[in-house]
Residue, then its C-alpha position, 0 to 999 in steps of 0.5 A: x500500500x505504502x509502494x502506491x502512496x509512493x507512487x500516486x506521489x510521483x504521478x504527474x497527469x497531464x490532458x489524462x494522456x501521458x502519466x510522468x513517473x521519475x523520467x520516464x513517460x507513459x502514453x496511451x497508445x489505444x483506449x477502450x473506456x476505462x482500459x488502456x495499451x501503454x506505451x513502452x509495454x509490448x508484453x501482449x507482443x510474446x507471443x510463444x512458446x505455442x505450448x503456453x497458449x494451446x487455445x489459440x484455435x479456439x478463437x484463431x481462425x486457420x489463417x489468423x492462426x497461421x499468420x500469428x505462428x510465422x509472426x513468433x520469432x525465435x525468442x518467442x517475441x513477435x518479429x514486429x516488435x522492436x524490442x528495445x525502442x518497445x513499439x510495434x513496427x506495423x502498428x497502423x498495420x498490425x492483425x485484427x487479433x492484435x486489436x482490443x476493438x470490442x466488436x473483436x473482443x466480442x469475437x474472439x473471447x465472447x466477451x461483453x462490451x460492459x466486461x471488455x475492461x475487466x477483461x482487458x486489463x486482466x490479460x494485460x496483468x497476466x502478460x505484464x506479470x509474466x514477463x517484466x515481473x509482478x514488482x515491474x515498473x511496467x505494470x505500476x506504469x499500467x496500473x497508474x494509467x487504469x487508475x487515472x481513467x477510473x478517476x477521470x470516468x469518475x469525475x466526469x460522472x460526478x459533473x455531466x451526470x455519467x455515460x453509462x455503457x460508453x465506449x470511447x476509442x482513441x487512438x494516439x498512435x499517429x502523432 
């Protein structure tokens, strides 16, 4: 609790799109309502070893199945990910199944568009946790954005009489 405290002490929000912690920043690079793709992350980008993930045929179909494998490099890391500048190279252009879109959420993992940011950010602790660590500064940076939108849903609702049931999307990546 005390590493939160910390934390929130430290935050620095500005326009809600970029959270300052120490030196480092952290955009939102793609927001569905009250969850968010941070910048600097890519933990969604390993996308093996296969073994890890065996129902992927359940919600791939053959070709998105077949692309996804020939995207694993031999680190297990997606071939488009550059890691260390930690951005995707064909954003713009990347596969539907590397979109959190709810019409695809939907989809792919039948799963509600009141549920997609519960949903969303479960899968993106899980990703976060198992590769950067529980304690990572990744997730904290995660975590703080999650945070921030809830606090901003929150406000907005106490000012404009709430949105219940809205979806926004925005997508930062162009600038």
């Amino acid at each position: 609790m005390i590493a939160w405290l910390v934390i929130f002490a430290t935050l620095v929000v500005v326009h809600g799109l970029s959270l300052q912690m120490s030196s480092t920043s952290s955009k939102i690079l793609r927001r569905v309502n009250k969850w968010a793709c941070v910048s600097g992350c890519g933990a969604c980008c390993k996308l093996g070893p296969l073994s890890s993930r065996p129902d992927l045929p359940e919600y791939l179909s053959p070709g998105e199945l077949s692309q996804y494998t020939s995207m694993i490099g031999k680190d297990d890391w997606c071939v488009n990910f550059d890691q260390t500048n930690r951005i995707c190279k064909i954003y713009e252009d990347r596969p539907s199944f590397c979109r959190v879109e709810p019409s695809k959420m939907k989809e792919m993992f039948h799963v509600e568009e009141d549920d997609i940011d519960d949903f969303a950010a479960f899968c993106c602790r899980e990703h976060i946790s198992d590769n950067y660590g529980e304690n990572s500064i990744e997730l904290e940076r995660f975590e703080a954005v999650i945070d921030s939108l809830w606090e901003e849903d929150e406000n907005e609702d106490e000012n404009d009489g709430g949105n219940e049931g809205r979806v926004q999307i925005v997508d930062l990546s162009k600038d």
